[in-house]
VEXZA-649856 format. One record per residue: residue in one letter; x, y, z of N, C-alpha, C, O in turn. Coordinates in steps of 0.02 Angstrom, whole numbers, plus 50000, padded with zeros to 5 digits. Layout:
BEGIN
AXYZXYZXYZXYZ...
//
This chain:
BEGIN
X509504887050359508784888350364508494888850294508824892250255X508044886650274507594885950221507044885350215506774881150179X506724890250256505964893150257505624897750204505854903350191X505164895550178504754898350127504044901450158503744899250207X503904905250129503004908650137502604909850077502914911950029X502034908950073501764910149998501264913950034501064912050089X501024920050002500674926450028499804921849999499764918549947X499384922750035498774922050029498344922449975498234928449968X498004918749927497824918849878497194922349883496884921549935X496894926949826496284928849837495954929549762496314931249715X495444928449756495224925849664495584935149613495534941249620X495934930049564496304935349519495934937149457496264939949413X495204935949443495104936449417495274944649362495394944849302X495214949349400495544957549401496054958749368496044962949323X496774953949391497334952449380497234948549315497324952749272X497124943749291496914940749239496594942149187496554938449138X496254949449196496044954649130496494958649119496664959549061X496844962749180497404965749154498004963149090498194964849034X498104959349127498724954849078498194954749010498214959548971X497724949148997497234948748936497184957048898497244959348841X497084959048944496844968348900497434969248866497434970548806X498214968248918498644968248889498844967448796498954970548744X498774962048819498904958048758498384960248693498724960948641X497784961348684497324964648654497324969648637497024970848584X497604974248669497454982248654498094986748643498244992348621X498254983648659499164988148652499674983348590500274982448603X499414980948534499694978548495500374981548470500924978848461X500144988748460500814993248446501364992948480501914994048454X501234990648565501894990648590502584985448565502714982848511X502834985548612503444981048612503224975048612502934974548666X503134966848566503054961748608503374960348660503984960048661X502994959348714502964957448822503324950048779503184946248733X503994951448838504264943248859503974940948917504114944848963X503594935848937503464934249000504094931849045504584928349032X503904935149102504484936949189504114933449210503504934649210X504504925549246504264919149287504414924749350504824929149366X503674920849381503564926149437503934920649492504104915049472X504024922649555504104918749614503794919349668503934923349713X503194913949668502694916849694502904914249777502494914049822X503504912649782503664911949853504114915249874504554916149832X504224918249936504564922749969504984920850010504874922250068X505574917349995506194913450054506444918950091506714923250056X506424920050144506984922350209507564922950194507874928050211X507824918250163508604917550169508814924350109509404925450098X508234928750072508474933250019508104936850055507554934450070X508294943550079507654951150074508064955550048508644957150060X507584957750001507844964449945507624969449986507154969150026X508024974349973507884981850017508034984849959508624984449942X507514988949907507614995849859507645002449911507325003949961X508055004949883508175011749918508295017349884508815017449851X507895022949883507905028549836508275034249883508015035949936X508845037049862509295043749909509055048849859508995048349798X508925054649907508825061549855509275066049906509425064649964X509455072449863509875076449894509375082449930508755082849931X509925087149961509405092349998508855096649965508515100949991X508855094749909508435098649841507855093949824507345095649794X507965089349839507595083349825507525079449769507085075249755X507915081049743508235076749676508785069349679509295069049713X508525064149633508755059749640509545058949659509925063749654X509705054249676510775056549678510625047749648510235043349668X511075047849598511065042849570511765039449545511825036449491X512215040349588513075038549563513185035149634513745037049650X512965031649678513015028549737513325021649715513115018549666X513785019549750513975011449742513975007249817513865010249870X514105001149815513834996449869514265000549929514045002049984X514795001749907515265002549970514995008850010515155009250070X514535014249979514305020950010513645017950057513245021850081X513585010450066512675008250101512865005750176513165000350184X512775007750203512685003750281511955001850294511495005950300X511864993950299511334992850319511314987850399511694983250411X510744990450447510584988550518510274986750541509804989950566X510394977850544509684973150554509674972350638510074969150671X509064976550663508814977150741509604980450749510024976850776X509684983450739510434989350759510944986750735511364991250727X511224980350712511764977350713511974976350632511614974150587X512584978150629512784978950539512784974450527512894970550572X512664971850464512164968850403512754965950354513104970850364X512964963750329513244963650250512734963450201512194960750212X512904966850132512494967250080512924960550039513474959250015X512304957550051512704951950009512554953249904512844949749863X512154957649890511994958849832511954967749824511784971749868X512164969349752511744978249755511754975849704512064970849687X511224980949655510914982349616510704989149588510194990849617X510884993649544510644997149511510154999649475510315002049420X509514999749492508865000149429508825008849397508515013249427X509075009749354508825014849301508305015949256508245011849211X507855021149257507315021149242507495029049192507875033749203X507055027749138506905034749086506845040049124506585039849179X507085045149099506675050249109506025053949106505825055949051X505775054849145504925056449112505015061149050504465061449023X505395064449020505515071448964505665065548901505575067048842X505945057748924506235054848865505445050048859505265048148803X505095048748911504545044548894504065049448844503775047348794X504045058148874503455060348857503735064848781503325066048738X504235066448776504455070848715505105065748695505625065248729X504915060948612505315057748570505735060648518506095056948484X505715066948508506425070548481506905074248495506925076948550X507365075048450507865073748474508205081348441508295081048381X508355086848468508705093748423509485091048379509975087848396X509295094048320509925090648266509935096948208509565101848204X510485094748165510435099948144510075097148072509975100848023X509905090548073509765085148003508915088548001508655091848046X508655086847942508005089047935507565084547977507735078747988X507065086847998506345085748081506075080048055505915076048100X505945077547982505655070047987506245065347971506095059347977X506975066947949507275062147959507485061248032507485055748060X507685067248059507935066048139507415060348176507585055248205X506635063248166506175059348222506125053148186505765049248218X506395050048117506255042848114506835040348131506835034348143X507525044148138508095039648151508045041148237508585038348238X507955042348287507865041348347507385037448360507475032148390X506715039848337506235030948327506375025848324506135020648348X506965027448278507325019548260507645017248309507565012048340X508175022948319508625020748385508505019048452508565013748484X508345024148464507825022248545507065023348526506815028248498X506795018248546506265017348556506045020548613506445021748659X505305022448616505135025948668504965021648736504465017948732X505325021748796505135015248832504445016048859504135021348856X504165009148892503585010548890503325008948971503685006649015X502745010448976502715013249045501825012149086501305014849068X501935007249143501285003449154501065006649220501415005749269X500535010349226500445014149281499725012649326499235016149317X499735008749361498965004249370498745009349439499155010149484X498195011949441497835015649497497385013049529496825012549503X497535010649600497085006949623496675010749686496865014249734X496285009449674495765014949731495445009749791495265003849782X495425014049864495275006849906494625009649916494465014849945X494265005349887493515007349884493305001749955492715002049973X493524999549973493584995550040493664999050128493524997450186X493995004850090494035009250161493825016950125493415020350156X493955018350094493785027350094492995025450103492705020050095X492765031950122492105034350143491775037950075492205039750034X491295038750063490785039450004491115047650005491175050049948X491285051350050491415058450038492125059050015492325063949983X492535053750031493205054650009493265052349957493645055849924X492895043849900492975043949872492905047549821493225046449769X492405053349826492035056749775492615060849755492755061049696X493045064849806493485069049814493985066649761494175069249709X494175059949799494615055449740494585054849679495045054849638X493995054149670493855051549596493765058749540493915058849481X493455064549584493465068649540494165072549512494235074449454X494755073349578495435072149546495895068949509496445071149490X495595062249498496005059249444495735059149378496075057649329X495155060549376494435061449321494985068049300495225068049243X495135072749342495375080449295496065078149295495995075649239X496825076349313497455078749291497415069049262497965066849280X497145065049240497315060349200497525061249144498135060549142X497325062249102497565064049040498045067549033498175068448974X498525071049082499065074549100499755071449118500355072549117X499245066449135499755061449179499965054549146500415051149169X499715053349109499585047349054499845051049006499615056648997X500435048348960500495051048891501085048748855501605048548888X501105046548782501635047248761501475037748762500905035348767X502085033948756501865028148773501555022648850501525016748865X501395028848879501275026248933500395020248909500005019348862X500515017848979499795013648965499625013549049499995014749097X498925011649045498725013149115497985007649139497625004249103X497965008649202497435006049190497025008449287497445010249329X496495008149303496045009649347495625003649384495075001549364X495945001649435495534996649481495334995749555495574999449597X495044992549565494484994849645494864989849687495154986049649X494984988549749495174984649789494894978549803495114973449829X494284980349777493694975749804493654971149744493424965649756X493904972849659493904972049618493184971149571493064967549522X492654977349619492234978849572492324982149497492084980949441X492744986249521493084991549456493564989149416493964986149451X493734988949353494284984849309494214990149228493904990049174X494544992849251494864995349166495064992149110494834992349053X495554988749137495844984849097496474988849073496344994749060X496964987449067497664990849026497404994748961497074991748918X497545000548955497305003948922497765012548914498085016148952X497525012848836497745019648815497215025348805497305031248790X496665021948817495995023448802495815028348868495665025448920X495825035948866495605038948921495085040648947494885043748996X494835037248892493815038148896493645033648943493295034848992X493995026048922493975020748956494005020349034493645017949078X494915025649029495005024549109494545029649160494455028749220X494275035549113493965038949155493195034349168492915035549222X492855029249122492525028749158492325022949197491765021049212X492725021149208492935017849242493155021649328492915019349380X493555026449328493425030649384492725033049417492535033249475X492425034549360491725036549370491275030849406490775032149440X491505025049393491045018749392491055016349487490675013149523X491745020249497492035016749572491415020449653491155025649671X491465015149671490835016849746491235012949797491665008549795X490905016749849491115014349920490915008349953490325007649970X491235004949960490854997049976491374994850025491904991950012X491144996950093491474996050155491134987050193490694984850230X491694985050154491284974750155491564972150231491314967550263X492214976750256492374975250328492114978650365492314976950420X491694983550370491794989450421491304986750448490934982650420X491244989650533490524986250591490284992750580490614997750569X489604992050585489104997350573489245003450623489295001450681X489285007250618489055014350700488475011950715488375014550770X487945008350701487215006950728487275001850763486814999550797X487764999750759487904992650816487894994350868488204999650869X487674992650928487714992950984487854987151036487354983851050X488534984951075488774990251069489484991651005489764986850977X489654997850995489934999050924490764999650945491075004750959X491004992750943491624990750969492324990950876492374987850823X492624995550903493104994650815493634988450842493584985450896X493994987750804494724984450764495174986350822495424982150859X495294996050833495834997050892495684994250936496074990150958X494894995750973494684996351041494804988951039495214987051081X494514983750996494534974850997495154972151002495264966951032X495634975850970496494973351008496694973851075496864969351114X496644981951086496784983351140496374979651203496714979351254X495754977251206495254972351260495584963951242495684960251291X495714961951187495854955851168496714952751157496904946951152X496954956951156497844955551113498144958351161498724956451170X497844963651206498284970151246498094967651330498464967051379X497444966451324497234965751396497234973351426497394975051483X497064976451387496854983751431496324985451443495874986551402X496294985851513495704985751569495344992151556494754992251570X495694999551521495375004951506494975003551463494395004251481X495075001651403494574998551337494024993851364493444995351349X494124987551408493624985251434493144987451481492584984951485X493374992751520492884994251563492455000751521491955003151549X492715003951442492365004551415492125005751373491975011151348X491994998651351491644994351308491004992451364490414994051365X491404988551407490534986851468490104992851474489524992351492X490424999051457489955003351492489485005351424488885006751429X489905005351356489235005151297488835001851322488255003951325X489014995151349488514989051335488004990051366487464987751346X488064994151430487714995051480486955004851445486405007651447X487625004851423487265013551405486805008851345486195008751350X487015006651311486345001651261485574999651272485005000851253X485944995851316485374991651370485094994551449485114991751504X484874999751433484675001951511484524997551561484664998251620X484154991851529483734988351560484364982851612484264980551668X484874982251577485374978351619485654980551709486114984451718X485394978151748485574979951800486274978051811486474972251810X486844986751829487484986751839487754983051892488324980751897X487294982851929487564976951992487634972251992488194969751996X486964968051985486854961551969487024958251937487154952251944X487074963951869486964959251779487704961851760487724963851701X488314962351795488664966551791489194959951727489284961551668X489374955351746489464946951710489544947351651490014947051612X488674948551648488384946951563488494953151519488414952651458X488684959551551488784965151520489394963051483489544963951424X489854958951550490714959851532490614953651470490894954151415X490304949651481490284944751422489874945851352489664941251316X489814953551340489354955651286489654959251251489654959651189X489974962851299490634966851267491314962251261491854964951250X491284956551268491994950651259491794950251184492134952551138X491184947051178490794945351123491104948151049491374946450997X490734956351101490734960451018491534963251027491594968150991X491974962151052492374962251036492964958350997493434961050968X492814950451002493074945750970492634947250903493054946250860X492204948650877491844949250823492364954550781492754952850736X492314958950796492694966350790493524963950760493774965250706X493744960950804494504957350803494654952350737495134952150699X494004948050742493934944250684494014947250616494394945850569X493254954450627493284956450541493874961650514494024963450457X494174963550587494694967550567495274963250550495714967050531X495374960250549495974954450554495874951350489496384950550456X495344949550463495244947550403495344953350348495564952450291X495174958450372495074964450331495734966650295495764968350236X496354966350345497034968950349497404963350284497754965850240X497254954350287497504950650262497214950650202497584949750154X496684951450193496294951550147496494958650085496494957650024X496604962950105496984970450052497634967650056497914966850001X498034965550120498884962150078498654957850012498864959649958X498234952350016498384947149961498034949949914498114947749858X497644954349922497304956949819497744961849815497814962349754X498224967349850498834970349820499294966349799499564968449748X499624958449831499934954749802499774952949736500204952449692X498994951449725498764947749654498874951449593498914949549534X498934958149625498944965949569499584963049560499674958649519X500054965249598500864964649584501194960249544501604961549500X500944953949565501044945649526501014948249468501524948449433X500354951049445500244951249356500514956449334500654956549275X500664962749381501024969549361501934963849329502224964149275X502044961549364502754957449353502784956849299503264959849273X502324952649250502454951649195502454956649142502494954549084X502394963249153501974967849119502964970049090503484969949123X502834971949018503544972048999503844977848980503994979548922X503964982449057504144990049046504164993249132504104989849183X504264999249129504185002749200503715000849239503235002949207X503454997749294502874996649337502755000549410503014999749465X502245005249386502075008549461501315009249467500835010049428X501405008749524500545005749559500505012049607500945014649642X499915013549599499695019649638499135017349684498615015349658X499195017449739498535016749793498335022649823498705026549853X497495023549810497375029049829496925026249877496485022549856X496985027849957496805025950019496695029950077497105034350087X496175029050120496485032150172496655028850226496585030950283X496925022450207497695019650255496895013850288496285014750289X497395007450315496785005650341497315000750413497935000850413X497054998450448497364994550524497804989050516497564984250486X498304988650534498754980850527499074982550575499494987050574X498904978250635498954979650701499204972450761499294971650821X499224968250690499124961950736499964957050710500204959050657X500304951950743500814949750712500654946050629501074947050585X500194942850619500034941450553500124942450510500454940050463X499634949150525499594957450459500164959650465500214963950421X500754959250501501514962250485501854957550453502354959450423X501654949350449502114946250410501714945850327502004944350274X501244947150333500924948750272501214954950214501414954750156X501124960650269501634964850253502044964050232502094967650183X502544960350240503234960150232503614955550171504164955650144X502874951050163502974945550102502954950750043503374950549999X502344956550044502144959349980502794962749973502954963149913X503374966150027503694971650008504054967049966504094968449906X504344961449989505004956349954504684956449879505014957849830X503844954349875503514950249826503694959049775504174958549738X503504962649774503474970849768504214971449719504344972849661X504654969049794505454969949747505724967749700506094970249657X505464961349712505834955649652505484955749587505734954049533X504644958749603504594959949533504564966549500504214968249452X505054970449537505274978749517504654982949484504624986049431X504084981649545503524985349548503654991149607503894990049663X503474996949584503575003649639502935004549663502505002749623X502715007049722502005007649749502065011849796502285010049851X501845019749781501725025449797501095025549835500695021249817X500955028549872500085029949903499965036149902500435040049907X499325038149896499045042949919498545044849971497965042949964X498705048650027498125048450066497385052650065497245058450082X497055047950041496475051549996496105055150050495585057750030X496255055950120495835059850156495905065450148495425069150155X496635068450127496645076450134496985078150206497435075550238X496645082750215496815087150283496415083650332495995087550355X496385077950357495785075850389495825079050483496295081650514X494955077150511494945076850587494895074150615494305072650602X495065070250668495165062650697494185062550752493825057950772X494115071050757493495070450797492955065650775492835064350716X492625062950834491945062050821491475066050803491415071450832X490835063350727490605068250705489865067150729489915062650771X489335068650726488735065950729488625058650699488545053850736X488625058250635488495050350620488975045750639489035040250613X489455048850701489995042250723489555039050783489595033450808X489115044750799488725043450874488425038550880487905037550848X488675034450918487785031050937487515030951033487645034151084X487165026051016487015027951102487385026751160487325029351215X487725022951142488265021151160488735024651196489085023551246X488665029551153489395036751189489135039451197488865043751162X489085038251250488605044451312489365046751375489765042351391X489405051551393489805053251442490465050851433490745050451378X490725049051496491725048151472491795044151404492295044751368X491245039651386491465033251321491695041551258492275041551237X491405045251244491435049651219492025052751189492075053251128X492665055951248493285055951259493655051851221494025052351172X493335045151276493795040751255493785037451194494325035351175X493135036251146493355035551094493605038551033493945036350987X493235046451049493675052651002494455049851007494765049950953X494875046951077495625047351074495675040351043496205040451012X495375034051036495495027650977495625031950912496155032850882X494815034750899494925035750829495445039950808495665038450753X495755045750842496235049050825496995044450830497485046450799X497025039050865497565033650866497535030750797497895032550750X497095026350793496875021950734497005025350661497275022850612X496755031050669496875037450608497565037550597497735036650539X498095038550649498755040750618499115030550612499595029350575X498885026750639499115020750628498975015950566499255011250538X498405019450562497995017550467498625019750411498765015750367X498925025250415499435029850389500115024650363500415025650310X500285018450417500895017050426501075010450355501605009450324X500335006850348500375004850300500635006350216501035003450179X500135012950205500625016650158501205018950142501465018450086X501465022050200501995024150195502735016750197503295017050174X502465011850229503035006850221503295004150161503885003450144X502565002050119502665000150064502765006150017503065004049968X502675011050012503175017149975503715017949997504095019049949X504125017950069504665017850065504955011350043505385011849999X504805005850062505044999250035505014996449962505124990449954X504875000249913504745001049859504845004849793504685004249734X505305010449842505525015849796504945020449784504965025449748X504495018549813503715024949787503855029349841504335029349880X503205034549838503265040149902502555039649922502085038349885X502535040649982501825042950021501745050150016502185054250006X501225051050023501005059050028500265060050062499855056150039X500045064250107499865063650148499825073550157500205077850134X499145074050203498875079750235498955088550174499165094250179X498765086050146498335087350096497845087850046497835083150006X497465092150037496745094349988496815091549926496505087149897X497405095649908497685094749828497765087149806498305084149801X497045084349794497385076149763497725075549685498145072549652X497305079749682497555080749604498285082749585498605080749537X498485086949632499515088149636499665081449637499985078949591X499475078149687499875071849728499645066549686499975061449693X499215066349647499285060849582499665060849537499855055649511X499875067349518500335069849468500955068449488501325065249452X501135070449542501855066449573501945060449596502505058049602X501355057249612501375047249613501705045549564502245042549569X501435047249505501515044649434502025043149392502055040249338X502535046649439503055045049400503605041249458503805044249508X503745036449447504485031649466504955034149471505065038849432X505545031949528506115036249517506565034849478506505029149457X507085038049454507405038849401507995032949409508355029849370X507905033249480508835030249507508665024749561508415027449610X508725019149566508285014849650508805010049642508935006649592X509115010349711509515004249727509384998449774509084998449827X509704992949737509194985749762509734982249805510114978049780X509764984149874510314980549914509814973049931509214973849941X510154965049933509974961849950510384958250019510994958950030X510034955350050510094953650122510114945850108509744942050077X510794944650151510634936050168510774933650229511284930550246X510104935950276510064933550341510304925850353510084920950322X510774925750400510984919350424510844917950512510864921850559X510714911350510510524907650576509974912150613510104913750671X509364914350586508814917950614508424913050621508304907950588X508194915750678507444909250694506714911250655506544917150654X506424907450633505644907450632505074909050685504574906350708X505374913950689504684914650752504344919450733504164922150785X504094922950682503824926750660504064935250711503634938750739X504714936450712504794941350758504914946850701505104944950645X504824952750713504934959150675505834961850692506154963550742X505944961150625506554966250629506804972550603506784973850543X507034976450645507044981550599507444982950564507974980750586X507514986850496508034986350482508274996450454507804999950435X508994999550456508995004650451509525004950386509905000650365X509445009450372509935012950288510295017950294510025023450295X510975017350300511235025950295511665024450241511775018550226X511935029150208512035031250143512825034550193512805036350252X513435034750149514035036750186514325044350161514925045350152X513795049250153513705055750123513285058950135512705057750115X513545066050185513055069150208512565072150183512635070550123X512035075850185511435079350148511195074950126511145076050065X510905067750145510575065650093510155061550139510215060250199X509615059650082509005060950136508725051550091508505050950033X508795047050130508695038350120508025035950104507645037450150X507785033250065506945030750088506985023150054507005020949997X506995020150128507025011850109506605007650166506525009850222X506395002450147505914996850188506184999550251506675003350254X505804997250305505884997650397506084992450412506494992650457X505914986450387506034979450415505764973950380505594974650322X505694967750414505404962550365505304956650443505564956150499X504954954250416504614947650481504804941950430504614941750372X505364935850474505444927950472504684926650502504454928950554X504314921950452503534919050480503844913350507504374910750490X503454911750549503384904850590503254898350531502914899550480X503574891550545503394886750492502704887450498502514890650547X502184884850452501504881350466501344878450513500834880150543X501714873550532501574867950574501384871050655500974869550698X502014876750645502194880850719501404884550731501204885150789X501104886250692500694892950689499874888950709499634883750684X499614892750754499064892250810498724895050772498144896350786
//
């Protein structure tokens, strides 16, 4: 089998200042060797990074191939590859001397000399695409305060929007990156209005369209109906069901675009993070958004491979906090009148914890961490920020699998008790082109 996928292109312009800023502003660093990217994703290789910590939660970092069991859809696996990635210590990135008993400016120029301080690319991307004007504010004013905390030493950094209004540029400059935080707004370019009537989401439009569930359709007809008084339920009962088909294929559409559309500008980040010549971790600060459909899972699954191979880590944060899945007043419209009410308080509380799953895959599949249901953004930036110390890169060489774009799962156990695994879930074979409707 020799099936290829190339993840969705979306203008890099964003990506294409980073690298440029690069090169401009950080002269002092190390000269960057450029890393030929591969901007295609073959099947026949899936990398699985896997970070083990012990019951303390500290890295365990002396693991070899023979301690990995890996379980594709339940069934053992061979590792046809491992890999070791070692990373600095944050104490050796952020403090460059060294205790001796030689005098303090010869010691700190002969460790200068010796080891160089490695260097360290930390790109923060904010999804100004889904957080809400109250969360981003929340967001932004936490990384506005522990940045400069978190940045230091030779690190370099940089601050960008999803939407790629916002662009820092790679930078040591904290004036820069803060304002650049400052600069970021809510610009919800997928979302269907609450003033729509009737006000059909992404869940409710799967579940009527992909699911065939008769609960979601019968109400959806009944917004349509609570909208339009004027529609007689008897008669006009047809044109109700064909109004709510309507706005539900609409719904399906922008959500579906919405989902593919954040895979390929996180891909475009990553591509150029690749070349970047040092530690690479990408921080998404989100509050999780829908990939619900088979597509958006093979999309998924290109970025984790695309993610691995170019030994980029990608942590999230869930910028909601402590959130409530209730309906609030401005969710209302006329629409939810009586049972619709219920029933859509229980979507949005679905949709809410399924928004979640995105983040957390690509942090476990990545060596990053998710973090989640908490106030404190400002803690949980501070612990994004740093990469793990120890990440092992088992590779996979699936044989005689079909193309049918089916999901597999895949599981990690480690052959030593107390220890606690965080590696990819699975990966989707896409359908050829030709195959795909």
């Amino acid at each position: 089998m020799n099936v290829s996928v190339q993840l969705q292109r979306v203008p890099v312009l964003c990506c294409l200042a980073l690298t440029a800023c690069l090169w401009a502003r950080a002269q002092q660093a190390a000269e960057p060797q450029d890393v030929p990217l591969k901007l295609q994703v073959n099947v026949n290789r899936i990398l699985v990074p896997v970070v083990v910590h012990d019951r303390q939660g500290r890295v365990v970092g002396d693991l070899k191939k023979e301690d990995f069991q890996v379980f594709d859809n339940d069934k053992a696996h061979p590792i046809s590859s491992f890999t070791v990635e070692k990373r600095a210590a944050a104490e050796g990135r952020q403090e460059n001397t060294v205790v001796s008993n030689q005098p303090a400016t010869a010691t700190a120029d002969a460790a200068a000399a010796a080891t160089p301080p490695a260097q360290r690319f930390v790109v923060l991307v904010f999804d100004d695409l889904h957080l809400s004007p109250e969360n981003l504010a929340q967001a932004k004013q936490a990384a506005a305060k522990v940045l400069a905390g978190t940045l230091t030493g030779q690190d370099i950094g940089a601050v960008i929007s999803l939407s790629q209004k916002t662009n820092s540029g790679l930078t040591r400059d904290h004036a820069r990156l803060q304002d650049a935080i400052m600069s970021l707004q809510s610009r919800g370019v997928y979302k269907t209005s609450h003033n729509e009537c009737p006000d059909i989401g992404y869940y409710q439009a799967d579940l009527m369209e992909n699911k065939r569930d008769s609960g979601a359709m019968g109400d959806a007809v009944r917004k349509v109906l609570n909208c339009d008084p004027g529609i007689d339920p008897k008669y006009q009962i047809t044109a109700a069901q064909n109004e709510a088909e309507s706005a539900a294929r609409r719904a399906l559409a922008l959500g579906h675009q919405d989902a593919l559309s954040t895979y390929a500008t996180i891909a475009a980040f990553v591509r150029t993070m690749a070349t970047l010549p040092g530690e690479r971790t990408m921080i998404l600060v989100s509050p999780g958004f829908l990939r619900i459909e088979p597509e958006t899972l093979t999309a998924e699954s290109q970025l984790m491979n695309l993610a691995a191979e170019s030994n980029v880590t990608i942590s999230a944060l869930d910028a909601r906090g402590l959130y409530t899945a209730e309906l609030t007043a401005s969710d209302r419209s006329p629409a939810l009148a009586g049972p619709s009410l219920q029933q859509n308080s229980d979507y949005r509380s679905s949709a809410d914890k399924l928004a979640e799953a995105p983040m957390s895959e690509l942090a476990d599949a990545t060596g990053g961490t998710f973090l989640q249901n908490s106030n404190d953004l400002g803690e949980g930036l501070k612990r994004l920020a740093e990469a793990p110390e120890v990440e092992y890169v088992l590779e996979l060489s699936p044989e005689n699998l079909k193309s049918d774009g089916a999901y597999h799962r895949l599981k990690v156990n480690v052959d030593r008790e107390g220890l606690v695994v965080q590696a990819r879930h699975g990966y989707v074979i896409p359908k050829p082109e030709k195959n795909r409707k």
